[in-house]
N, C-alpha and C positions, 0 to 999 in steps of 0.2 A: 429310272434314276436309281442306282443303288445308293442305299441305306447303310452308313456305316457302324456298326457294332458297338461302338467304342459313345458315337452319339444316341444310341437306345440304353446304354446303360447311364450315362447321367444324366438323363432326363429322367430314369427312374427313382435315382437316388435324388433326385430336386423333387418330384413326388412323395419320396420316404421322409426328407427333410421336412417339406412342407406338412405334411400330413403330423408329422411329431412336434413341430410349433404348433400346430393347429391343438395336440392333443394335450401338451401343455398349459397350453392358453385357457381351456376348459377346463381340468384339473386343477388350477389356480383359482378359477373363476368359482367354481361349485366349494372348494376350499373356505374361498371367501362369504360362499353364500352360508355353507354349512357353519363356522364361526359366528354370525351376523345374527343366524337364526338361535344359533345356543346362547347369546346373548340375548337377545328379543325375549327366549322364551322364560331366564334369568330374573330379568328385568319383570316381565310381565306377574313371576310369582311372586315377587315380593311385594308388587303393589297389589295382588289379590289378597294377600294376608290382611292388608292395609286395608283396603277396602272392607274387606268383611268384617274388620273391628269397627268402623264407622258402621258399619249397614245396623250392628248390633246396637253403635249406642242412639243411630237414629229410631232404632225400634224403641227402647227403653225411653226415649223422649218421647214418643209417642204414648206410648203407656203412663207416662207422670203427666204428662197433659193432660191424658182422660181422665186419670182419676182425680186431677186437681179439679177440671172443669164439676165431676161427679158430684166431691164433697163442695165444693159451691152454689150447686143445686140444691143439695141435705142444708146447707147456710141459711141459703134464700127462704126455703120454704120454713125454717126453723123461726127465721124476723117475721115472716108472712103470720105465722103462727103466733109468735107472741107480740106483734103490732093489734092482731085482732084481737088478742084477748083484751089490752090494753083499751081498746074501742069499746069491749064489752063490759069491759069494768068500769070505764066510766060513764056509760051508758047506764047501768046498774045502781052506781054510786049516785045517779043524778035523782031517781025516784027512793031512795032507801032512807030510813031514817036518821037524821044526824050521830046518832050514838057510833052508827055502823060503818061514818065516814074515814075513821080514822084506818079500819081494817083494810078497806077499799084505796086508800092514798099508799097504803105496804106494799100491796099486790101491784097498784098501778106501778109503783116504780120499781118494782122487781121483774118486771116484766118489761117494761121500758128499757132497763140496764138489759137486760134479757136479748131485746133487739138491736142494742145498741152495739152490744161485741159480737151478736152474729155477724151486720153489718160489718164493724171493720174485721172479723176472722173471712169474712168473704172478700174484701179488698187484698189482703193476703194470698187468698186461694188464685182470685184473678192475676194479681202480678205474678205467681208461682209459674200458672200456666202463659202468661205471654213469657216468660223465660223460656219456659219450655219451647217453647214452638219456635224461638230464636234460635234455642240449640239447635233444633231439630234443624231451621233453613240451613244454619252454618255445615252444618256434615252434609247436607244434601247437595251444599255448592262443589263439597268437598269430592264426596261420592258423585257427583256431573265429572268430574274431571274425570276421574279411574275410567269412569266409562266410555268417555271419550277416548281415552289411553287406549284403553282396551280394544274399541272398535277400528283406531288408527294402525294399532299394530299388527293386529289380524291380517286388514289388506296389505300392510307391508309383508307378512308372511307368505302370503297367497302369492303375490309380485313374485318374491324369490323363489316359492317353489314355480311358477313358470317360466323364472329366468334360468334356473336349474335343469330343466327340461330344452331350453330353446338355445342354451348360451350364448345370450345375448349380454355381453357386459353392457351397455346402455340403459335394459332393463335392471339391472341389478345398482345404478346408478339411481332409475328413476324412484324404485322402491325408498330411496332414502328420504321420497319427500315424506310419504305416510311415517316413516322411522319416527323421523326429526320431531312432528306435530306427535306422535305419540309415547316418544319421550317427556318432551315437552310439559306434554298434561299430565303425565304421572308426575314426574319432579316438581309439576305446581302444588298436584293431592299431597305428596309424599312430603313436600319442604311446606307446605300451605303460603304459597304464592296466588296471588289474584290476578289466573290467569282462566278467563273465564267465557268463550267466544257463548254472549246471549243467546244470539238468533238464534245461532246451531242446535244447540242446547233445547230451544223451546220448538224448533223444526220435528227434532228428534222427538219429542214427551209426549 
């Protein structure tokens, strides 16, 4: 059967055709990734900023914690201290001679007043520190998100650079689920919305 000439040359030009939609179609596609990704990684630095001011003031609530808890112990032991004295003085006061009572009711109530404002400067110190430790949960809910952010956007990155490599527009579709959720959790840390998935959260800790 002879082959006509004229039918070998457009069939090659429907190959050259094809082939240049094809190489288009990638070229758009990697476009889109490579956009997608300079945005993600955009995105992703500003709520690192964000985050490491919270991680700081979570440290710092940590540290006024302790040493709130600290100086409540100095408190404690300081009533401890002048509760017993107070026992000892009228303990003392009970065998002494009358003349001596009067010395002994000075000291007893000075020392009574003594435990009495340690007592409430320790009531103080404890609500300072449950503050504290309130602050501290609320940046930590704060700080759960970022890093859920963080972790969501990562395998979205990962998605597109394999869909860069395979060009699959499907894949570059699928990647937007991780996008979406790791959007999401930034814009909660970032705007302090109470978006907070528990489980995950305590799966992950």
């Amino acid at each position: 059967m002879d082959i006509d000439p004229q039918d070998l040359i457009k069939t090659d030009d429907e190959d050259d055709a094809a082939e240049r939609r094809s190489d288009r179609k990638s070229a758009r596609l990697n476009t889109f990734v490579a956009i997608t990704v300079a945005l993600l990684a955009t995105f992703m630095g500003i709520c690192k900023v964000k985050d490491d001011n919270i991680v700081q003031a979570m440290q710092q609530a940590q540290a006024d914690k302790l040493d709130h808890w600290n100086f409540y112990q100095a408190r404690n032991i300081r009533q401890d201290v002048a509760e017993a004295s107070v026992t000892q003085l009228k303990l003392a006061k009970a065998s002494a001679p009358a003349d001596k009572a009067a010395g002994y009711d000075e000291a007893i109530q000075r020392y009574e007043a003594k435990a009495a404002q340690e007592a409430q400067k320790k009531q103080t110190l404890s609500a300072a520190a449950a503050e504290d430790q309130k602050t501290y949960d609320s940046l930590n809910y704060r700080d759960d998100q970022f890093d859920l952010s963080d972790a969501a956007l990562a395998i979205a990155i990962s998605l597109l650079a394999v869909t860069a490599l395979t060009r699959l527009w499907w894949m570059y579709w699928v990647s937007w689920l991780p996008i979406g959720a790791g959007v999401l959790m930034g814009l909660s840390g970032l705007l302090g919305w109470a978006v907070h998935p528990d489980t995950l959260t305590k799966l992950l800790s």
